[in-house]
N, C-alpha and C positions, 0 to 999 in steps of 0.2 A: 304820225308826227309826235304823240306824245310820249311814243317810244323812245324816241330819238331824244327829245329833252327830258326824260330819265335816265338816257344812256350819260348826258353830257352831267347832268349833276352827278353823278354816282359819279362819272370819272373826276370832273372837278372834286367831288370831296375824296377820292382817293390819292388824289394829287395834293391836296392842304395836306391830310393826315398825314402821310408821307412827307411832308415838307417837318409839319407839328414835329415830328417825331426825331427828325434831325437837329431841331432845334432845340430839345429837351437839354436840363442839363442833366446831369446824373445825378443829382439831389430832388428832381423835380418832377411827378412821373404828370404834368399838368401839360397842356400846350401852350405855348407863348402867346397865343390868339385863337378867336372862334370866326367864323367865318359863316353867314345866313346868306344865301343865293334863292331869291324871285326869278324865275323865268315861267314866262307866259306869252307861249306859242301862236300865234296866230296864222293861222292859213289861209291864205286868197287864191284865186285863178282868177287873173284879167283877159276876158278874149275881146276882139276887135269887133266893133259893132257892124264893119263894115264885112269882113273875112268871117267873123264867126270863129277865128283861130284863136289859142293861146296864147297873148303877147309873151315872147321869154326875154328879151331885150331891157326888161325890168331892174331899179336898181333903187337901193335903202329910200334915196333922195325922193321917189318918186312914189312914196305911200307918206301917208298920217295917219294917225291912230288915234284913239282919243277915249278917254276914260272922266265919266260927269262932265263932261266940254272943259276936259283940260287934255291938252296935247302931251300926249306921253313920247320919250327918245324913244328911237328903233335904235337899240345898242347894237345887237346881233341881224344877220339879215342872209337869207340865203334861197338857193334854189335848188332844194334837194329830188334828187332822182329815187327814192327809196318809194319801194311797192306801198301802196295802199292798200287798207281794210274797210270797204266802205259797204254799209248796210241801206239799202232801199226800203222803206217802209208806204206799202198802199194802203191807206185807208180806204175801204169798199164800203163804208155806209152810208146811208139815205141821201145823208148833204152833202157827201162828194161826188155822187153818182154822175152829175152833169157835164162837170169838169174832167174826168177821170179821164178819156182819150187825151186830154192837153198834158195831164200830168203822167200820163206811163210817156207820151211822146219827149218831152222835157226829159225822162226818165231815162230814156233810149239813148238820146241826142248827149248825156253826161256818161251812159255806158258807152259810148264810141270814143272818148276823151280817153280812158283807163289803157295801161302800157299790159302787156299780157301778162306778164309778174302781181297783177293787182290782183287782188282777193274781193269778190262781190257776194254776198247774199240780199237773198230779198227775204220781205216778210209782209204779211197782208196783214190787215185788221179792220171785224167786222164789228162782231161783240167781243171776239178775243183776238187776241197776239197769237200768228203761227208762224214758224222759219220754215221757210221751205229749202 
């Protein structure tokens, strides 16, 4: 996902500069405007409490967002199909031990959601970090 909002700034500022550049005069090698673009991605999956499914019938209207309890606009809003890079990390030591069958299950139950295009790795950690 935050591929995809590096792809759209890069194109957004390829599109100002190109515009900048038409607008130049020939006295002027300056652009007639600057142009600063914030975008901050946010990712949800809504499933059905009832189904357990992915709600996809989703629309702008029907999230809020909110930063220090101020509501922020959803400008942009979308449901993209683009493969995922998602990394699982287990922690195997002393104080997870107990929990561990609920969370590789949890673990399992979010690898069945992934389209076959996704990219998965896992990684354990005891005393250290390993990729498997």
């Amino acid at each position: 996902m935050r591929r995809i909002a590096l792809l759209l700034l890069a194109l957004l500022f390829a599109f100002f500069a190109g515009q900048a550049c038409l607008a130049q005069s020939p006295a002027t090698a300056e652009p007639l405007f600057r142009v600063t673009v914030r975008v901050e991605v946010v990712d949800a999956q809504v499933l059905s409490k009832k189904t357990k499914h992915a709600v996809s019938s989703l629309q702008r209207e029907d999230f809020q967002v909110y930063e220090d309890n101020v509501r922020q606009e959803i400008t942009s809003f979308s449901q993209d199909q683009l493969p995922l890079s998602v990394v699982i990390l287990f922690d195997l030591t002393d104080s997870v031990r107990p929990v561990l069958i609920s969370l590789a299950e949890g673990a399992l139950e979010s690898l069945q959601r992934l389209k076959p295009e996704d990219e998965v790795s896992v990684m354990t950690y005891a005393a250290s970090a390993h990729l498997g």
